[in-house]
N, C-alpha and C positions, 0 to 999 in steps of 0.2 A: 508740748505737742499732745499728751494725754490727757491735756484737758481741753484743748482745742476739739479735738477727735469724739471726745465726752457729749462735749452741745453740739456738736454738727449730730450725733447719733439722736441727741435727745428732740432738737429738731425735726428730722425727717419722722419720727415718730409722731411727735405730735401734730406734726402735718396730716400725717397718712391716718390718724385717726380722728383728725376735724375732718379730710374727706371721707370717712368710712361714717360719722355721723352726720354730715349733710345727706350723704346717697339713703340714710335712713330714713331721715325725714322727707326727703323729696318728693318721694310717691304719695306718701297721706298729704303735703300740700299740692300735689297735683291732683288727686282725687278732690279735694276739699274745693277747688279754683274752678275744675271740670264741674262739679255741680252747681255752683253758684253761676257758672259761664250756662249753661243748658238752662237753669231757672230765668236768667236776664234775657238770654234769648227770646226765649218762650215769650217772656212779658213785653218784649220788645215786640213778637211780631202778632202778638194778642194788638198792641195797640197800631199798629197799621206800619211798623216797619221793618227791615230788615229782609234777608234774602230770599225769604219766603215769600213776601210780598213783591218784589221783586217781580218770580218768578210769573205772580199773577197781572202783570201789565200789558195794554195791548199796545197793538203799534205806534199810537201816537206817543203814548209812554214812554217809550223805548223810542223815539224820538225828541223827543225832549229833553229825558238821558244823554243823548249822545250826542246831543249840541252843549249842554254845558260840560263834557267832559272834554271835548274836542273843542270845538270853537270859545267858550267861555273860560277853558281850564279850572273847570272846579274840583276837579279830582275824582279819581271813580265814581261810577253813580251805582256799583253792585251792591251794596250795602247801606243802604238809604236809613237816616230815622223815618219816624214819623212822621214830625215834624217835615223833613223834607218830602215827604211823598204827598203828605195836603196840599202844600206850596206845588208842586209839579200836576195834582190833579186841577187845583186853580187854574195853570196854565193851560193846561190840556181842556179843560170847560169854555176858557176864555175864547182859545182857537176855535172851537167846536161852535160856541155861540157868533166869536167871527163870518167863519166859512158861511156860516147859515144865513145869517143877514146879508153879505156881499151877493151869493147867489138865489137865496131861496132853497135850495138842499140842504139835508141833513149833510155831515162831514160824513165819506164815503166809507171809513173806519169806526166801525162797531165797538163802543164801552162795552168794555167786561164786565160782569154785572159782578160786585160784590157779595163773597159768604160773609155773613155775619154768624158766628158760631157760637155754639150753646151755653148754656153756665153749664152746663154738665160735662160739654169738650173742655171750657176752660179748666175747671177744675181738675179734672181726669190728665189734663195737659202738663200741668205745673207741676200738679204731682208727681209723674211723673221724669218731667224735668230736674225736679228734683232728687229725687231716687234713682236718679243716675239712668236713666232710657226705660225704668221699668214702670208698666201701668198697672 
């Protein structure tokens, strides 16, 4: 029994300090994961995608969105790559050039005009991003 009682004690012990050295570690790999998460962002919505870009879509856009998340089931469209938002601006041109040709009008919904932003945002950006939200 007292040596049963011995490794159940030695157990719990070493338990409770593999969790007392994960909780130590956990934060410098969540700091370490948050900055690398805030740098990929960033470069992510430097090249034309993610929820920033997003945010800059006009209607037909968000039209487009929300037929293939609804009727197509592509799964969210709130966090788009790049990639995906070329392919949906295609589309949204395609329509625009349609409409035009069928009736002679412009499509009644106005492109948002693109910022292209500076090397000096960019870099100020990531850096940033990097450094954890600081510029």
């Amino acid at each position: 029994m007292d040596l049963l009682g011995k490794l159940a004690n030695q157990a719990v012990t070493n338990l409770a300090q593999t969790q007392q050295q994960q909780q130590q570690q956990q934060p410098q790999q969540q700091q370490s994961q948050s900055k690398t998460d805030n740098l990929l962002n960033k470069l992510h919505g430097l090249a034309g995608g993610g929820p920033e870009s997003e945010k800059k879509e006009d209607a037909l856009d968000k039209g487009i969105d929300w037929v293939q998340e609804h009727i197509l089931k592509q799964g969210p469209q709130n966090n788009e790559s790049a990639a995906e938002q070329a392919k949906d601006k295609i589309i949204a041109d395609m329509i625009r050039d349609g409409f035009q040709k069928a009736t002679g009008k412009p499509f009644p919904i106005k492109e948002k005009e693109e910022e292209k932003p500076s090397a000096t945002s960019v870099v100020s950006g990531l850096a940033g991003a990097f450094l954890g939200g600081k510029k």
